[in-house]
PDB file of N, CA, C and O in Angstrom:
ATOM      1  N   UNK A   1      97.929 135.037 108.965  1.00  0.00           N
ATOM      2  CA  UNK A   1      96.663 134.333 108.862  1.00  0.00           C
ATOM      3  C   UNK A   1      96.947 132.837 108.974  1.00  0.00           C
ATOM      4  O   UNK A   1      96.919 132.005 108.067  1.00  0.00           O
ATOM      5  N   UNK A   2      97.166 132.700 109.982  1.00  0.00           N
ATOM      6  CA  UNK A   2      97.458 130.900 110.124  1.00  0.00           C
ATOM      7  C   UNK A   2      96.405 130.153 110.586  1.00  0.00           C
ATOM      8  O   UNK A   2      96.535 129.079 111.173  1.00  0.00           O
ATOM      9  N   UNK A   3      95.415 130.667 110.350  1.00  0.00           N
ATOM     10  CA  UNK A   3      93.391 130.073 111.057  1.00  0.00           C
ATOM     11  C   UNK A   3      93.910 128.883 110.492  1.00  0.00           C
ATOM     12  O   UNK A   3      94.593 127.992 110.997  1.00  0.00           O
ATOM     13  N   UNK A   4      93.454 129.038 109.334  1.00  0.00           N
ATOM     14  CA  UNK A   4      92.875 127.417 108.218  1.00  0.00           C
ATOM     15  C   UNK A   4      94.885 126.893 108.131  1.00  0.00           C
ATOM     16  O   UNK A   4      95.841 127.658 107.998  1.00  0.00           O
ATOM     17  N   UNK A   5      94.892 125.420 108.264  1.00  0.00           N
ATOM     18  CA  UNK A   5      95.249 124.401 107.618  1.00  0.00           C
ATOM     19  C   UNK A   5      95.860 124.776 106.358  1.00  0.00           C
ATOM     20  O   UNK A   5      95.356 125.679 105.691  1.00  0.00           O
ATOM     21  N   UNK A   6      97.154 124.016 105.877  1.00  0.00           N
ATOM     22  CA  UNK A   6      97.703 124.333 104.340  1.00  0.00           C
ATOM     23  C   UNK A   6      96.524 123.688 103.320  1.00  0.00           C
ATOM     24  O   UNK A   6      96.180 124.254 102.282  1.00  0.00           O
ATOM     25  N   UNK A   7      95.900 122.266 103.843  1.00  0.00           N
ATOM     26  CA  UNK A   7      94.902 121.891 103.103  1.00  0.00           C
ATOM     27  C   UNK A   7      93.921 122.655 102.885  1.00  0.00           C
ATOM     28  O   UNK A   7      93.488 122.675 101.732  1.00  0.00           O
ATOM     29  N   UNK A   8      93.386 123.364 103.741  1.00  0.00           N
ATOM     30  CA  UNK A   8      92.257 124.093 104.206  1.00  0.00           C
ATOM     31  C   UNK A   8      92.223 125.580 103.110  1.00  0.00           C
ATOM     32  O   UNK A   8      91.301 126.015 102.421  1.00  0.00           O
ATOM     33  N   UNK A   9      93.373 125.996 103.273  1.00  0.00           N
ATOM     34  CA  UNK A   9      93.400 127.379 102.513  1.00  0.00           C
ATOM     35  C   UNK A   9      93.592 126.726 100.583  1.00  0.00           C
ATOM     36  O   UNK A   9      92.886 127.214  99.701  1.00  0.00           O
ATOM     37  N   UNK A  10      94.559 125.702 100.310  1.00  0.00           N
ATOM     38  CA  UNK A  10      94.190 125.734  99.127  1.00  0.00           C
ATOM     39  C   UNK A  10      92.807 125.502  98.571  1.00  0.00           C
ATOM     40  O   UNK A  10      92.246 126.173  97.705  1.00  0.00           O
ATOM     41  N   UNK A  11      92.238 124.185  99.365  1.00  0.00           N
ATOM     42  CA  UNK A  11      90.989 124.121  99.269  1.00  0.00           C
ATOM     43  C   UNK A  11      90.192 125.105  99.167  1.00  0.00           C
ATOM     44  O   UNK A  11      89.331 124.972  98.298  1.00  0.00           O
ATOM     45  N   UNK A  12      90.179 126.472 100.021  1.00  0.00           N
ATOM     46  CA  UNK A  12      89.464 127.628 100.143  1.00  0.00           C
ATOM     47  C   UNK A  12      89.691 128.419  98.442  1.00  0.00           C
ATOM     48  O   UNK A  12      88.829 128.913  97.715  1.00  0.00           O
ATOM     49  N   UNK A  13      91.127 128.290  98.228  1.00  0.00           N
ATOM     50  CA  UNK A  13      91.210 129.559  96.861  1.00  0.00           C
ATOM     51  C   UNK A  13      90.902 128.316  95.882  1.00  0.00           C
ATOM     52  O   UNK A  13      90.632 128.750  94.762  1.00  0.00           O
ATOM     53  N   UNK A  14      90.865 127.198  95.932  1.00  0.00           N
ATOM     54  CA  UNK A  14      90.678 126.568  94.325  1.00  0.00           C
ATOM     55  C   UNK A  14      88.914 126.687  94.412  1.00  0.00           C
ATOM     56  O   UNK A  14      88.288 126.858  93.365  1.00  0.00           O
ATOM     57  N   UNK A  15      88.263 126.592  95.611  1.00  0.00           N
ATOM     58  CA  UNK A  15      86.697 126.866  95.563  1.00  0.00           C
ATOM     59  C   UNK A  15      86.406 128.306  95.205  1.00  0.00           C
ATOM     60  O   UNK A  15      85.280 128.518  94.754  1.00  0.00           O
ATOM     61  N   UNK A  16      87.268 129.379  95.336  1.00  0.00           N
ATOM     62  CA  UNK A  16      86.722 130.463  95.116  1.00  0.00           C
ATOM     63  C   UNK A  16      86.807 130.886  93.894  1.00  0.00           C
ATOM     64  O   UNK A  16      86.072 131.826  93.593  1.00  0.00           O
ATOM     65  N   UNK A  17      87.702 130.331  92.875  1.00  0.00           N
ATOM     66  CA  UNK A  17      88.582 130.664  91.734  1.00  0.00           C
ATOM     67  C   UNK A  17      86.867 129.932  90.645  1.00  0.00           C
ATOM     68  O   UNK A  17      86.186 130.512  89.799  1.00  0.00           O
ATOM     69  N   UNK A  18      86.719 128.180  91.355  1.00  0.00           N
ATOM     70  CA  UNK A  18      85.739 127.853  90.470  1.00  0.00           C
ATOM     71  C   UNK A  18      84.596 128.532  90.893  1.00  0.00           C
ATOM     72  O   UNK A  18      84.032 128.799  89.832  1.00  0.00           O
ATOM     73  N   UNK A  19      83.826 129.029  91.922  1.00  0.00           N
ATOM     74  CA  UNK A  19      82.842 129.435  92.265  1.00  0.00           C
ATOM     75  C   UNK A  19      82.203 131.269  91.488  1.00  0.00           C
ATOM     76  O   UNK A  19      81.074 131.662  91.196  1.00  0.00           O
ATOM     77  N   UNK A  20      83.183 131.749  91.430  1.00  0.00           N
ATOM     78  CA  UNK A  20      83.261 133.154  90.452  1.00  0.00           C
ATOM     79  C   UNK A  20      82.354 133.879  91.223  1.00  0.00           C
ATOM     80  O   UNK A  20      82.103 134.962  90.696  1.00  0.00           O
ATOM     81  N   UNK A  21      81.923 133.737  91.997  1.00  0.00           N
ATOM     82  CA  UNK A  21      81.311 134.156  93.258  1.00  0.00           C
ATOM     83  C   UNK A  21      82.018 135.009  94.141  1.00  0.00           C
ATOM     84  O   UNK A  21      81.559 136.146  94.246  1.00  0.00           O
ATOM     85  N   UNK A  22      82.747 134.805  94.618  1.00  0.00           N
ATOM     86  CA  UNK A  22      83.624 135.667  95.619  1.00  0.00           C
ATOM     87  C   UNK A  22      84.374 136.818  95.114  1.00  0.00           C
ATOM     88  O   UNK A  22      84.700 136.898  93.930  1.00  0.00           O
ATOM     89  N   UNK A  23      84.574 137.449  95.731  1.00  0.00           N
ATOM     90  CA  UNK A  23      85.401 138.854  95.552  1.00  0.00           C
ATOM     91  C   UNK A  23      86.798 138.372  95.081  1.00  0.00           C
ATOM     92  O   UNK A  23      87.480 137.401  95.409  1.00  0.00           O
ATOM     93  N   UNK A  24      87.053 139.728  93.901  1.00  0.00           N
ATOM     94  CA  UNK A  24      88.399 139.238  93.930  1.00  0.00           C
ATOM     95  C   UNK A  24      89.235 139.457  94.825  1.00  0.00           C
ATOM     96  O   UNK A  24      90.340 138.939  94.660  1.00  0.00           O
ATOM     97  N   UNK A  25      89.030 140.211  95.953  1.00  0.00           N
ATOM     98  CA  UNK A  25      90.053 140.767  97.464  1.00  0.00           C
ATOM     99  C   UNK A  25      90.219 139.188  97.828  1.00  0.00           C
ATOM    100  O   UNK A  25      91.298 138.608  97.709  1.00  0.00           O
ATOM    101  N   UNK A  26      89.177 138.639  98.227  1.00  0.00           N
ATOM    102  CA  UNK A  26      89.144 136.891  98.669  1.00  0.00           C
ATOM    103  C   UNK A  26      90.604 136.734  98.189  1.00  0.00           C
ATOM    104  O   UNK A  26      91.607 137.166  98.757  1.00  0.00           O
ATOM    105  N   UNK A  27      90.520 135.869  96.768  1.00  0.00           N
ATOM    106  CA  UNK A  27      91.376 135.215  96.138  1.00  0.00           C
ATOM    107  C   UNK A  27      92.552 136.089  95.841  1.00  0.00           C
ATOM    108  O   UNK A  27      93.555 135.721  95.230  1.00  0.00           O
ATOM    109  N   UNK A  28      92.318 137.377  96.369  1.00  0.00           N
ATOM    110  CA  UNK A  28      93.986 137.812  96.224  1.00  0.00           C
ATOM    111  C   UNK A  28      94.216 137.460  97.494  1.00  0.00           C
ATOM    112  O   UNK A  28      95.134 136.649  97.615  1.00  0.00           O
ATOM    113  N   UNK A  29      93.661 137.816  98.533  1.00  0.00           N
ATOM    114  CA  UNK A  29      94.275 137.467 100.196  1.00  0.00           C
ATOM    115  C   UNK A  29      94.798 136.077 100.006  1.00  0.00           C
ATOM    116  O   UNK A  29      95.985 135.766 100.101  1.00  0.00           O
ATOM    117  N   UNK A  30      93.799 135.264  99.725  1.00  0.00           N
ATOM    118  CA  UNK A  30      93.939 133.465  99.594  1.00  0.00           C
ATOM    119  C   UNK A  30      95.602 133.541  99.056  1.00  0.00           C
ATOM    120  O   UNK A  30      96.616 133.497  99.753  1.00  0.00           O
ATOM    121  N   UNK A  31      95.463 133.689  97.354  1.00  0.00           N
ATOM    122  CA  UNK A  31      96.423 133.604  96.643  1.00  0.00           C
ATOM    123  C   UNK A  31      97.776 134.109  97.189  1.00  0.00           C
ATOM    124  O   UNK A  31      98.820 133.537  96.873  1.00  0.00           O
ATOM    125  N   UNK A  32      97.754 135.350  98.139  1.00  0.00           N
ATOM    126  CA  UNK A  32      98.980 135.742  98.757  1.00  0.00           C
ATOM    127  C   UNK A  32      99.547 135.195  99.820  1.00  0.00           C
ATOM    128  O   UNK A  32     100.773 135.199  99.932  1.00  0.00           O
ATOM    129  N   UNK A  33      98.585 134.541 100.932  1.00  0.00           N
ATOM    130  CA  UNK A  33      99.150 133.540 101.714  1.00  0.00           C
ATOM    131  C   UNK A  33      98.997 132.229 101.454  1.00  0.00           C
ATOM    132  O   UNK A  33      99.125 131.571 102.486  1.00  0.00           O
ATOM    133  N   UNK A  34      98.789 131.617 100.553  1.00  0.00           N
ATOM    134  CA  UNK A  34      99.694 130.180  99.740  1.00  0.00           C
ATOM    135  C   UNK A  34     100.663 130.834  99.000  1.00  0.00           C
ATOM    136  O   UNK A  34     101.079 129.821  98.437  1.00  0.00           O
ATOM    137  N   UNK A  35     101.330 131.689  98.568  1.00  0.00           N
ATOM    138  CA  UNK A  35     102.207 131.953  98.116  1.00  0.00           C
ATOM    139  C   UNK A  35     103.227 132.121  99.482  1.00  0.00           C
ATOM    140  O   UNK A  35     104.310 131.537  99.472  1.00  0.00           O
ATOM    141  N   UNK A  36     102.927 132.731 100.345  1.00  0.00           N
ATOM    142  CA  UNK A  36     103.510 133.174 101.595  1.00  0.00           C
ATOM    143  C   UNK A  36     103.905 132.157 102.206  1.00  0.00           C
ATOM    144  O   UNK A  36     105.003 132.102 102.759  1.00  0.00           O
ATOM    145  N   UNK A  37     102.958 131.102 102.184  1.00  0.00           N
ATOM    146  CA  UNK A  37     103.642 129.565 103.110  1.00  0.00           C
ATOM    147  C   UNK A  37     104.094 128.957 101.850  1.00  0.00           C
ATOM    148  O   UNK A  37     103.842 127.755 101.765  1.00  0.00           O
ATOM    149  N   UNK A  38     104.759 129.544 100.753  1.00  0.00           N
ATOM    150  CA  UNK A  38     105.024 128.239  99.854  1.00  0.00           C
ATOM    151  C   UNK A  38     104.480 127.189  99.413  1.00  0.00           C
ATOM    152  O   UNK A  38     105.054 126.101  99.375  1.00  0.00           O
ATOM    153  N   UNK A  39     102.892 127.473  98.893  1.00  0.00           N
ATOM    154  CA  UNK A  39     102.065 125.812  98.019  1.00  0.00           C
ATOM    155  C   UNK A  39     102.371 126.429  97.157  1.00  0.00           C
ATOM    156  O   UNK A  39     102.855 127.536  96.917  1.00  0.00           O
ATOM    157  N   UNK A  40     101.711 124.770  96.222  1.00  0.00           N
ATOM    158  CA  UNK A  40     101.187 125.081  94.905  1.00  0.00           C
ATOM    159  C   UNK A  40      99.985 124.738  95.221  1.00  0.00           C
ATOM    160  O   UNK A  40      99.815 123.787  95.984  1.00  0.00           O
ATOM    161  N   UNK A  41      98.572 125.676  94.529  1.00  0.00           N
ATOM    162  CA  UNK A  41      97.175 124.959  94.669  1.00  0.00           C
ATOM    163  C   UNK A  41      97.204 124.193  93.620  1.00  0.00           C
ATOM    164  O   UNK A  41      96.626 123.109  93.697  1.00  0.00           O
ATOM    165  N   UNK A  42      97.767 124.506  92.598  1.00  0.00           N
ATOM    166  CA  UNK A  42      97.405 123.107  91.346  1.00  0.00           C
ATOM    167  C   UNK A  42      98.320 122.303  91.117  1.00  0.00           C
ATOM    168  O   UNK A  42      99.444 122.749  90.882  1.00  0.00           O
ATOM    169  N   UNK A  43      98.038 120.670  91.128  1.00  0.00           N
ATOM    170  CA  UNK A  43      98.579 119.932  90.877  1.00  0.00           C
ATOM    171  C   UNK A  43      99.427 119.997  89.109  1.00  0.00           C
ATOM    172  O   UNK A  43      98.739 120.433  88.186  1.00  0.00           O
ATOM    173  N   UNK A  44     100.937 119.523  88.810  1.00  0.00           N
ATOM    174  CA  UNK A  44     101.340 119.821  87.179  1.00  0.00           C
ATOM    175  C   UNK A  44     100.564 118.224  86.415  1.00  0.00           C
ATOM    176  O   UNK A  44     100.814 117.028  86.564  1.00  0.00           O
ATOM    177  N   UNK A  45      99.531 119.007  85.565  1.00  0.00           N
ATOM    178  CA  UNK A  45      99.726 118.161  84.382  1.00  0.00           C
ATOM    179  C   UNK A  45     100.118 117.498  83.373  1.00  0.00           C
ATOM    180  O   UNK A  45     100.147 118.046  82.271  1.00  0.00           O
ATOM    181  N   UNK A  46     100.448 116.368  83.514  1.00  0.00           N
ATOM    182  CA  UNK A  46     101.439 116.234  82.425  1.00  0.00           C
ATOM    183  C   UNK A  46     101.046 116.059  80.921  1.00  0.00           C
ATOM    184  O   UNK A  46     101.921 115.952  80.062  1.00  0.00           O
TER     185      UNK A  46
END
């Protein structure tokens, strides 16, 4: 799934995660390819 941008896809699962709207299939697909290209969607807080 290389459609969307590395920006593009985190952007996509951190909107779906706050939106509670979407399926969880979504945010597992999402969640498995940012894991797959190696992000992090969340920035560490310190």
């Amino acid at each position: 799934m290389k459609i969307l941008s590395n920006e593009q896809l985190v952007f996509s699962y951190r909107d779906a995660l706050k939106s509670g709207k979407e399926q969880e299939s979504v945010v597992r697909i999402l969640k498995a390819e940012i894991t797959k290209r190696g992000l992090k969607p969340f920035k560490k807080k310190k």
